[in-house]
Backbone as a ProteinNet text record, in pm:
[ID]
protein_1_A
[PRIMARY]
XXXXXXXXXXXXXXXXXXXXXXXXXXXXXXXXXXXXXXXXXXXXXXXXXXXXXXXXXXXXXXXXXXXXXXXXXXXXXXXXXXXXXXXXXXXXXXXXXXXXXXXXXXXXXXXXXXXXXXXXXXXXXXXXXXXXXXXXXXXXXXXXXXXXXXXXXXXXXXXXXXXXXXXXXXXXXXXXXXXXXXXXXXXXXXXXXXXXXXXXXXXXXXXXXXXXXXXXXXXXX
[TERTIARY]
-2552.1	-2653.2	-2784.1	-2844.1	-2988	-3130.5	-3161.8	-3242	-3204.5	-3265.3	-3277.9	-3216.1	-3295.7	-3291.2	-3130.3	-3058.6	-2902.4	-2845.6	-2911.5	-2836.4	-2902.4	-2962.4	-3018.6	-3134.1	-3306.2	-3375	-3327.2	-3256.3	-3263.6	-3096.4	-3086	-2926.1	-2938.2	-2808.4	-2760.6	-2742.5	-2634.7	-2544.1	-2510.5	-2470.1	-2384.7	-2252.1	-2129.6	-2034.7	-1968.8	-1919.9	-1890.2	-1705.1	-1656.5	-1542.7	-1467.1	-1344.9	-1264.5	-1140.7	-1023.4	-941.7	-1041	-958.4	-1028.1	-1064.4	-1155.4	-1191.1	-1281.9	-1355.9	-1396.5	-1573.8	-1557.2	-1730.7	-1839.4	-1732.7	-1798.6	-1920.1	-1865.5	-1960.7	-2104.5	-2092.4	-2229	-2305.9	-2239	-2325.6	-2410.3	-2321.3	-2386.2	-2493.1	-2477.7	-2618.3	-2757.8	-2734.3	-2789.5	-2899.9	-2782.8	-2803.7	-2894.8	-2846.3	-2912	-3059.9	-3036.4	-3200.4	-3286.6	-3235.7	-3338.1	-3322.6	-3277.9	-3308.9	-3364.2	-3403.3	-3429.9	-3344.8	-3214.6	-3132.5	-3095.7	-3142.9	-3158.1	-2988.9	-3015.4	-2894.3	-2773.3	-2860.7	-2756.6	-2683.2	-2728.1	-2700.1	-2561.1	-2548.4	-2480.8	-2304	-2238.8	-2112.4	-2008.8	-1922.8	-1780.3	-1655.3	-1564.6	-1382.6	-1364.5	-1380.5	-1318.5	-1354.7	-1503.1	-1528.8	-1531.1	-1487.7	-1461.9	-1329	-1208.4	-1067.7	-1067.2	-1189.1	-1144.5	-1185.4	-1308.4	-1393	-1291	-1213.1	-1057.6	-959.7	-926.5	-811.7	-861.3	-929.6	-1010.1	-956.5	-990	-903.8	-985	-924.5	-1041	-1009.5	-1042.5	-1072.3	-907	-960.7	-813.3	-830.8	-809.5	-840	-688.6	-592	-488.9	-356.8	-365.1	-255.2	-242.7	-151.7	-108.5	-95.8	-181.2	-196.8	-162.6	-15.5	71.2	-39.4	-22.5	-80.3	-10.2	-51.6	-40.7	-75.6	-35.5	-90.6	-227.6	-261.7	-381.4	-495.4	-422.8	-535	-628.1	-525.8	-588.7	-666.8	-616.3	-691.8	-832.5	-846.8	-939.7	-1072.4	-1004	-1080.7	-1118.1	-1051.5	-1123.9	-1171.2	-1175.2	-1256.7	-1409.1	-1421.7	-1516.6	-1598.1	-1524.2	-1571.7	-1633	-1564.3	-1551.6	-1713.6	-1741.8	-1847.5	-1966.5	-1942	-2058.4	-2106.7	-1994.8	-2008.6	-2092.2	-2045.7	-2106.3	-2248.4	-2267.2	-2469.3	-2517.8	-2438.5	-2575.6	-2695.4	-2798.7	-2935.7	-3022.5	-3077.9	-3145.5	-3304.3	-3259.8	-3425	-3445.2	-3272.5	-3178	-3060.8	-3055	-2911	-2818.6	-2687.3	-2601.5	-2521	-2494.6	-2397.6	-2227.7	-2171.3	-2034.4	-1940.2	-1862.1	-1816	-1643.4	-1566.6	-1439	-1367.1	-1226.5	-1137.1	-1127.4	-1066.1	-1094.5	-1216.3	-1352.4	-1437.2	-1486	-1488.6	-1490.4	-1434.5	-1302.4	-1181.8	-1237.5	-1276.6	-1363.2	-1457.5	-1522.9	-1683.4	-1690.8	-1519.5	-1545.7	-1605.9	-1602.5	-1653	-1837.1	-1847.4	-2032.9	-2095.1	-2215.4	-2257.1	-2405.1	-2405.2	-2492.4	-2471.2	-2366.8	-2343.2	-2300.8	-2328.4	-2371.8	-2165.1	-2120.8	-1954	-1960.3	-1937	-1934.3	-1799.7	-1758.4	-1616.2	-1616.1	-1583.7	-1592	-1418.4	-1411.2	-1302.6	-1346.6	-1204.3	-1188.4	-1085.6	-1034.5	-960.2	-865.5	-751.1	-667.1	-685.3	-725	-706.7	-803.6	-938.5	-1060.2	-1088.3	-1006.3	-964.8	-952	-822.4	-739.5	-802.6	-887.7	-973.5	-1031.7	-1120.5	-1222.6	-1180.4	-1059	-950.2	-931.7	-857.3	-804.2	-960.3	-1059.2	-1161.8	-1210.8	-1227.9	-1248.2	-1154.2	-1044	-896.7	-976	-962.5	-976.2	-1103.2	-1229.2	-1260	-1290.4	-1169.1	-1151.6	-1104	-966.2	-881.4	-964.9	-1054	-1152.3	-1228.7	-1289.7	-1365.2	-1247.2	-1180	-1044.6	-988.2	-940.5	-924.3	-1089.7	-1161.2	-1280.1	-1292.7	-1315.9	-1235	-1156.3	-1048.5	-942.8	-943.6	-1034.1	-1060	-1145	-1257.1	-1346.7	-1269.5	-1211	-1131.6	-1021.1	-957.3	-882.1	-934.1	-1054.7	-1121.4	-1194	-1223.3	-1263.9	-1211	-1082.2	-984.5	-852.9	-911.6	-912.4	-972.4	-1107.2	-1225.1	-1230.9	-1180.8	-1226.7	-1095.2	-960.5	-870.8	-799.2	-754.5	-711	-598.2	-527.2	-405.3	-296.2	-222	-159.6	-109.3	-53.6	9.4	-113.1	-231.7	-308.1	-346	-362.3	-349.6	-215.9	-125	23.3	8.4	-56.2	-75.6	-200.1	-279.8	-437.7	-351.5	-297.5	-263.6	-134.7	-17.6	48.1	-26.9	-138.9	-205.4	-260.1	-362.4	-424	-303.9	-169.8	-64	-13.8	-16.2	42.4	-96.2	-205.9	-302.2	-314.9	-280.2	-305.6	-226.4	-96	43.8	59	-28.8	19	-25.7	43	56.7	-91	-220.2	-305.8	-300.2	-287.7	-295.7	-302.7	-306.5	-287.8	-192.5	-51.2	31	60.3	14.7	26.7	-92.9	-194.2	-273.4	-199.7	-134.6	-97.8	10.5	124.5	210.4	166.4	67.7	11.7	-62	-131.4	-197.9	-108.1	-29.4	58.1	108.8	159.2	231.1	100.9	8.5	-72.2	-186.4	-149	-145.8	-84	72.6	196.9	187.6	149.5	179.6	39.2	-41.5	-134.8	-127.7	-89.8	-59.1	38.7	105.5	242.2	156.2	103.7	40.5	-103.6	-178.7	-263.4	-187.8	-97.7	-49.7	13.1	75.1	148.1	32.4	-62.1	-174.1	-268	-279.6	-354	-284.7	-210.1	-115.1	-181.5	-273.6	-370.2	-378.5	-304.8	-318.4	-181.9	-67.1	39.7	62	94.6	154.6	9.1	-108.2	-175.7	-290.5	-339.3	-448	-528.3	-513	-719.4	-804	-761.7	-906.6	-915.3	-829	-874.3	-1009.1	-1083.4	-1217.6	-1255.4	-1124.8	-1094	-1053.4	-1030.5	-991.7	-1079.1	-1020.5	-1125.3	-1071.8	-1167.6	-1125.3	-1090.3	-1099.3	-953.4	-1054.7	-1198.5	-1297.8	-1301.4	-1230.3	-1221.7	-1306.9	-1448.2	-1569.9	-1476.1	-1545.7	-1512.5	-1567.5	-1471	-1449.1	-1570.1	-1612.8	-1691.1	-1806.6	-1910.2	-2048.1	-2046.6	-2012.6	-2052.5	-1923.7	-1929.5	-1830.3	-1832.1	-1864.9	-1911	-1786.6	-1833	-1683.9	-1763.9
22017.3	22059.5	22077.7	22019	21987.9	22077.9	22024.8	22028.1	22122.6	22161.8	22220	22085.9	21965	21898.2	21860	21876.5	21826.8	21909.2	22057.3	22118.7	22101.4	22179.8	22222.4	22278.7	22225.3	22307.4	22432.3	22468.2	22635.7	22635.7	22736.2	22735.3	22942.3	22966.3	23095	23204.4	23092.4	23136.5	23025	23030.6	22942.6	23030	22946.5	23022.9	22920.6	22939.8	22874.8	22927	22760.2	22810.3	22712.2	22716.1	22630.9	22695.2	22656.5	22739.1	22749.2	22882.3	22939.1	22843.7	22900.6	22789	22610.3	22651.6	22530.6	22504.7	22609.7	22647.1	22692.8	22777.5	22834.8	22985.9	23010.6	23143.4	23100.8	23015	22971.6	22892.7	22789.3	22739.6	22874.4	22923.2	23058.6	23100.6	23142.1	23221	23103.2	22948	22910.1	22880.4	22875.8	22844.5	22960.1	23089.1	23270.2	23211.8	23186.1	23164.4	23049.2	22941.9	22841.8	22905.3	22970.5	22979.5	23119.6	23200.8	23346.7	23415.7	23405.5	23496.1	23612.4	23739.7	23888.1	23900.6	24018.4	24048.4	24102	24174	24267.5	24174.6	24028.6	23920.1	23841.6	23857.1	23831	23878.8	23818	23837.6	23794.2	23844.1	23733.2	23889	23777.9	23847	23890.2	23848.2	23914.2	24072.2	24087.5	24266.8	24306.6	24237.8	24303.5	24358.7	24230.4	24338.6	24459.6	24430.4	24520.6	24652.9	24660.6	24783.6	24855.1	24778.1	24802.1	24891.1	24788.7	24851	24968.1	24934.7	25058.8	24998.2	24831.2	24776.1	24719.5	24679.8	24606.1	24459.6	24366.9	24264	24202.5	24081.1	24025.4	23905	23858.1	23709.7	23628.6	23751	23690.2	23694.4	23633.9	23617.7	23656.7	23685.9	23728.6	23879	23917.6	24087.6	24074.9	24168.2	24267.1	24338.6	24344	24396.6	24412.2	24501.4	24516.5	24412.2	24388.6	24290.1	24330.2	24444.7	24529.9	24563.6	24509.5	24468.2	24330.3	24220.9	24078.3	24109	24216.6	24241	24282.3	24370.1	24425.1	24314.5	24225.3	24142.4	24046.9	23997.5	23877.2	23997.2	24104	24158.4	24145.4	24172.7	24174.9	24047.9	23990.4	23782.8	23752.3	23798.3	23723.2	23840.2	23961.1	24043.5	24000.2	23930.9	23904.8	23766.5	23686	23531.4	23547.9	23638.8	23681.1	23739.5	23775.5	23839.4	23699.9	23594.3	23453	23502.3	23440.8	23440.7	23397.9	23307.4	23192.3	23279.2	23356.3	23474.4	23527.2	23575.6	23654.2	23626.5	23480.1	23441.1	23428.9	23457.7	23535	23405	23465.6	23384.7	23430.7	23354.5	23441.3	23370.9	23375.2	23329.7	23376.1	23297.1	23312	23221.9	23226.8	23121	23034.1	23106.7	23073.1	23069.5	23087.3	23125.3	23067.4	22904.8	22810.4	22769.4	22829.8	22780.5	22927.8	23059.7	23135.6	23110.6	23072.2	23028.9	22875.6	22801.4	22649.2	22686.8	22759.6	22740.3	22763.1	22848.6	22843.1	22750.2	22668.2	22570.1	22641.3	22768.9	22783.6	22805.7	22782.5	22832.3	22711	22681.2	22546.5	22598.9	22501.8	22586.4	22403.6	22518.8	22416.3	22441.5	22359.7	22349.1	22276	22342.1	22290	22225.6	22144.6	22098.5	22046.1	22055.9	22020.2	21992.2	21888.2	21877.8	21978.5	21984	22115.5	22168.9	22073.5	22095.9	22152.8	22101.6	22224.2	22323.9	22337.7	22470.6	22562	22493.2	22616.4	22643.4	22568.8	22566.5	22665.6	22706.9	22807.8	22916.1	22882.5	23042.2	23086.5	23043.7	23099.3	23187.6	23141.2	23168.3	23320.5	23312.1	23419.5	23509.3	23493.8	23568.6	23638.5	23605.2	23604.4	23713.5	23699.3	23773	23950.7	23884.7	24013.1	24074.3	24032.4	24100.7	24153.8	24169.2	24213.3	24346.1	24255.2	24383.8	24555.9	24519	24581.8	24681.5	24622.2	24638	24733.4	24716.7	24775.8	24933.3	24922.3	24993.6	25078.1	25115	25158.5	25253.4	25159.3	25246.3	25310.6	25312.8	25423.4	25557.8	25554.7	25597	25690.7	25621.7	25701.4	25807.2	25687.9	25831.5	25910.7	25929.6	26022.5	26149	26063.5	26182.4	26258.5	26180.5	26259.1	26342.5	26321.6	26438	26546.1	26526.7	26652.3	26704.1	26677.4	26740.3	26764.4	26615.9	26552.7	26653.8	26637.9	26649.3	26554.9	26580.2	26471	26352.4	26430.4	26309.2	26187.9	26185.3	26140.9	26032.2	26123.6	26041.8	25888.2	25990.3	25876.3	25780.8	25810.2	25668.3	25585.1	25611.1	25534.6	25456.2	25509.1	25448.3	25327.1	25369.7	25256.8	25163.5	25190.6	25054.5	24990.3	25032.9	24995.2	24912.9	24970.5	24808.7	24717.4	24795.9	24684.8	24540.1	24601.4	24517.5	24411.3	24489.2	24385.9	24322.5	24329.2	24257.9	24179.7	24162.6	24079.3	23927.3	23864.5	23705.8	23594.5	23592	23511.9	23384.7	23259.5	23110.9	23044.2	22898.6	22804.8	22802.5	22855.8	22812.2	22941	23027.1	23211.7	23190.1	23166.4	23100.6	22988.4	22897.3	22817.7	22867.8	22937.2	23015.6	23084.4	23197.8	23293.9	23227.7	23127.4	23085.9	22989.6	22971.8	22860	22982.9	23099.6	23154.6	23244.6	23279.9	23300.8	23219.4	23077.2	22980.1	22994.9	22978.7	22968.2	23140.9	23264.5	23363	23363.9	23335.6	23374.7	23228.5	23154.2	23019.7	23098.3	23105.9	23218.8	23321.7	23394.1	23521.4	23457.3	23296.4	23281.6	23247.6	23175	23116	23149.8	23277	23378.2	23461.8	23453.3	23573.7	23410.9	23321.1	23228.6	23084.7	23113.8	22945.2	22837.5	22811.5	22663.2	22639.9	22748.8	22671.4	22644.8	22664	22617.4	22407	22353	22268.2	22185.2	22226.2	22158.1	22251	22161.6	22255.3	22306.2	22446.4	22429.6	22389.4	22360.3	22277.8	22135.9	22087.8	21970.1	21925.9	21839.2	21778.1	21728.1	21645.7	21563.8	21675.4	21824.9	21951.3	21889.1	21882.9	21924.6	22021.1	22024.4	22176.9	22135.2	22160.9	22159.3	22027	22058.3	21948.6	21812.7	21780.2	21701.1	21673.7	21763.5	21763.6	21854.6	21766.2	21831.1	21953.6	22094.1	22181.2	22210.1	22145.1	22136.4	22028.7	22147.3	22040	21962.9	22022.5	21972	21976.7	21862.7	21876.1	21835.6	21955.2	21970.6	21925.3	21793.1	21766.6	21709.1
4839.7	4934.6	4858.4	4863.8	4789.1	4873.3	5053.3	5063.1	5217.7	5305.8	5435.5	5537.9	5519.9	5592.1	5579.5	5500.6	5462.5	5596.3	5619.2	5754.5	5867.7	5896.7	6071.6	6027	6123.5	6092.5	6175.4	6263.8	6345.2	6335.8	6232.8	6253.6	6261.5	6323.5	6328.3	6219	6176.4	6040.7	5949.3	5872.5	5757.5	5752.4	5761.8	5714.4	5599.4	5487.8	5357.8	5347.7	5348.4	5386.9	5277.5	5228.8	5157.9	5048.2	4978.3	4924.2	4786.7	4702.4	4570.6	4511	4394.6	4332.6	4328.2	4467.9	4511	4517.4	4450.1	4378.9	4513	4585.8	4716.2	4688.6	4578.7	4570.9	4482.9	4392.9	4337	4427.9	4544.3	4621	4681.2	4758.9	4876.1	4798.2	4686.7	4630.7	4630.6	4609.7	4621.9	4746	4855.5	4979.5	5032.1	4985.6	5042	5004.2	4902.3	4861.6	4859.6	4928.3	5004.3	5114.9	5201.2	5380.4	5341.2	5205.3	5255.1	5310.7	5324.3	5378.2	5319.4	5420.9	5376.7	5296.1	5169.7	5123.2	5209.2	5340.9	5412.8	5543.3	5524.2	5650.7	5533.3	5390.3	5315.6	5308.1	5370.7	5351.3	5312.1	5194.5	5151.4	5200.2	5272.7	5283.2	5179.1	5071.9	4928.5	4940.2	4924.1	4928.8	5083.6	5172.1	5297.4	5277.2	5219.1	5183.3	5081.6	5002.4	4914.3	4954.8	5035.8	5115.8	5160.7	5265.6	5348.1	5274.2	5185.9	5127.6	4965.7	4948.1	4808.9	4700.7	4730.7	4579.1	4506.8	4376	4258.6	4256.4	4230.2	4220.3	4242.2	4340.8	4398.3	4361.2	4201.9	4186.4	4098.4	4120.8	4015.8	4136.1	4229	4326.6	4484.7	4499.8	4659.2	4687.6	4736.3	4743.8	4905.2	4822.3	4917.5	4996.6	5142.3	5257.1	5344.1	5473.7	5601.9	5688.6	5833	5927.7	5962	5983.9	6044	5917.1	5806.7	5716.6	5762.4	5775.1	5835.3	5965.7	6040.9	6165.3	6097	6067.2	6015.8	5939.9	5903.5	5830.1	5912.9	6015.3	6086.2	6194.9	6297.5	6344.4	6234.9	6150.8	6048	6115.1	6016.1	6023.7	6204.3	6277.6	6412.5	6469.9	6409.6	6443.6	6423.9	6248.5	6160.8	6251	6316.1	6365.3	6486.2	6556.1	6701.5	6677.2	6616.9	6548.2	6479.5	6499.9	6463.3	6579.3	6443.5	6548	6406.6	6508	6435.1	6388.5	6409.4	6328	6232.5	6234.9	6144.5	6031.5	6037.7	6002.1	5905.7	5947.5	5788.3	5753.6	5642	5534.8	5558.1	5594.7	5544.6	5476.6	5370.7	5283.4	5294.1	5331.3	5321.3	5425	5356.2	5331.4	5470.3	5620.8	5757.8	5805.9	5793.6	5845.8	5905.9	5870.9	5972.4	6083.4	6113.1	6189.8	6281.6	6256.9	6342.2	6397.8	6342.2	6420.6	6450.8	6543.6	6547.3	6695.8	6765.4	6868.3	6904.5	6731.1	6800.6	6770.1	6819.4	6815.6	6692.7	6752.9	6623.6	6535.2	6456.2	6348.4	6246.3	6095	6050.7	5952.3	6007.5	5904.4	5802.5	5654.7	5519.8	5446.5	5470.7	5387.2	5249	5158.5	4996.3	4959.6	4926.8	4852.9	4693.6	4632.8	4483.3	4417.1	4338.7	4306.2	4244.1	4213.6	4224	4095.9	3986.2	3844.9	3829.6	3867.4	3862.6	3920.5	4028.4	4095.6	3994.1	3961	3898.2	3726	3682.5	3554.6	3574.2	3736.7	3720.4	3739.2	3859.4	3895.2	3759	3645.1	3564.2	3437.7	3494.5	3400.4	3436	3610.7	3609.1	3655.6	3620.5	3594.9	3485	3393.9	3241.3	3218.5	3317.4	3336.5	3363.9	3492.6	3590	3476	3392.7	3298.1	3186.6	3145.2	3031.4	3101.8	3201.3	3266.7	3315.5	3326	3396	3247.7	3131	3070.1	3003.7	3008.7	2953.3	3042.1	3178.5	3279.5	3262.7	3200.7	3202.1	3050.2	2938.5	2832.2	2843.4	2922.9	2916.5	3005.4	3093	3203	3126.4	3007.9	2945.7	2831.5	2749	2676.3	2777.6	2851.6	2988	2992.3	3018.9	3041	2924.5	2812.7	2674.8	2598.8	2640.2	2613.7	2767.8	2859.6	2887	2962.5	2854.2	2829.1	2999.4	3061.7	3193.1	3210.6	3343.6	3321.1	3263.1	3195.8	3082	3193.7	3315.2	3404.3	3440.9	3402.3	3457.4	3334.7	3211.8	3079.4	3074.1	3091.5	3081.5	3161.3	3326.2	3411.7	3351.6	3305.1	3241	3136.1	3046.2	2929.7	2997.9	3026.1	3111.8	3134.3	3267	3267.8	3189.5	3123.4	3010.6	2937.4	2901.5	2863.9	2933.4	3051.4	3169.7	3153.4	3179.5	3157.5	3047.4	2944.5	2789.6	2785	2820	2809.6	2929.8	3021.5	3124	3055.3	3119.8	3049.7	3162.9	3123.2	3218.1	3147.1	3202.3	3143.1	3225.2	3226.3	3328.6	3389.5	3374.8	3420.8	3496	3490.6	3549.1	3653.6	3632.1	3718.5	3861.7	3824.5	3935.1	4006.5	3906.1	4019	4144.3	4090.9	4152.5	4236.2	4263.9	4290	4430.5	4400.5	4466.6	4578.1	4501.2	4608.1	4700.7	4634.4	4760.7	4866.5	4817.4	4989	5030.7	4997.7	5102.3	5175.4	5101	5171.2	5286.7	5180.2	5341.9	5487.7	5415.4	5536.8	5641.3	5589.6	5701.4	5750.9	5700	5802.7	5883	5831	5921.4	6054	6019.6	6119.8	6235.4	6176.7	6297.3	6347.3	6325.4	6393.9	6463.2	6425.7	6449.9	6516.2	6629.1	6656.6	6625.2	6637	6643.4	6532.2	6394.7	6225.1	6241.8	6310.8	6293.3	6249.3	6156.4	6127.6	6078.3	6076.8	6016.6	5834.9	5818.2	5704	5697.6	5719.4	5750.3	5677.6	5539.8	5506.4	5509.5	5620	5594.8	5652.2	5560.5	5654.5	5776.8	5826.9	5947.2	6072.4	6067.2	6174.8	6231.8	6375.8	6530.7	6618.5	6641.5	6765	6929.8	7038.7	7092.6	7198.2	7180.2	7211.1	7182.8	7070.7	6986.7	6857.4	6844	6715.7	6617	6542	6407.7	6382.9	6345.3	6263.7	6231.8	6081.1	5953.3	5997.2	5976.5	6038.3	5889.8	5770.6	5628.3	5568.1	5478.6	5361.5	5193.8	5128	4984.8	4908.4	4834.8	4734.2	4614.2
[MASK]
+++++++++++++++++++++++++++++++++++++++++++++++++++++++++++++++++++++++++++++++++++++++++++++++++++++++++++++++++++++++++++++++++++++++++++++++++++++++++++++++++++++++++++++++++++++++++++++++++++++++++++++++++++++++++++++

């Protein structure tokens, strides 16, 4: 996506949609800032689950949830979709978001694909990441609560993690498991909350909606 003219001059929203790894979050920042789109019109599912649930970074697999977590998250998505306005218009960034907003006409939905190997090249990078920062995290957290003399039960859980952390095994191949099993888990829970993903992909490029137009006004590969 190079220029304005690649989309719509009067669009609503952008919603940026495709599986991990498909270089969806460096476009968006790009995109925020050719259309001027305000920070607070800026939205990704990732820190909407995590807002939800009070969690830290969900980039190394299939996080165990509730159903009324997923509720929670596409109420979100389907709120942010319904406030397009071409005066105002937001970004939203996550995995269905297109398959939500196939029915508004204002809204510009970009689906990213990538081959699986560079997927999983960048997944595992900022795995690798998360695991440093986390780990950095956890030592300040413990000398914390070594200097100002914690309760020990509180010490013993910091330090646990802090090994659970160092000793966990991140690589390419810990990467694709994890990775493998949370398509298949969230495919099963889109699908039972969502019939119309039953037996097909949502990312494929070729989706149409029940009109017969395609899904994906755009497709980034």
């Amino acid at each position: 996506v190079q220029t304005k003219e690649v989309l719509v001059p009067k669009f609503g929203g952008i919603t940026i949609s495709g599986r991990s790894g498909t270089g969806k979050t460096a476009t968006m920042e790009f995109l925020a800032s050719l259309y001027s789109i305000k920070p607070e019109r800026i939205k990704k599912t990732g820190e909407i689950m995590r807002k939800i649930t009070h969690s830290g970074k969900t980039s190394r697999g299939f996080m165990q949830r509730d159903e009324e977590i997923d509720e929670k998250i596409d109420t979100e998505q389907k709120a942010i979709i319904d406030s397009a306005d071409s005066n105002n218009p937001f970004m939203l960034e996550g995995r269905l978001a297109g398959f939500l907003a196939e029915q508004n006409q204002n809204v510009v939905k970009v689906l990213f694909v990538a081959p699986s190997e560079i997927r999983m090249k960048r997944i595992l990078k900022r795995a690798l990441e998360d695991k440093r920062e986390e780990i950095e995290k956890l030592e300040k957290e413990r000398e914390l609560a070594l200097s100002s003399i914690a309760d020990p039960a509180v010490i013993e859980y910091l330090s646990q993690r802090l090994i659970d952390e160092k000793t966990e095994t991140v690589n390419l191949k810990s990467v694709k498991e994890k990775e493998k099993e949370r398509e298949r888990e969230d495919l099963k829970r889109w699908r039972k909350k969502h019939p119309k993903l039953r037996g097909i992909d949502p990312f494929n490029p070729a989706n149409k909606d029940k009109e017969g137009n395609h899904i994906y006004t755009i497709v980034v590969n």
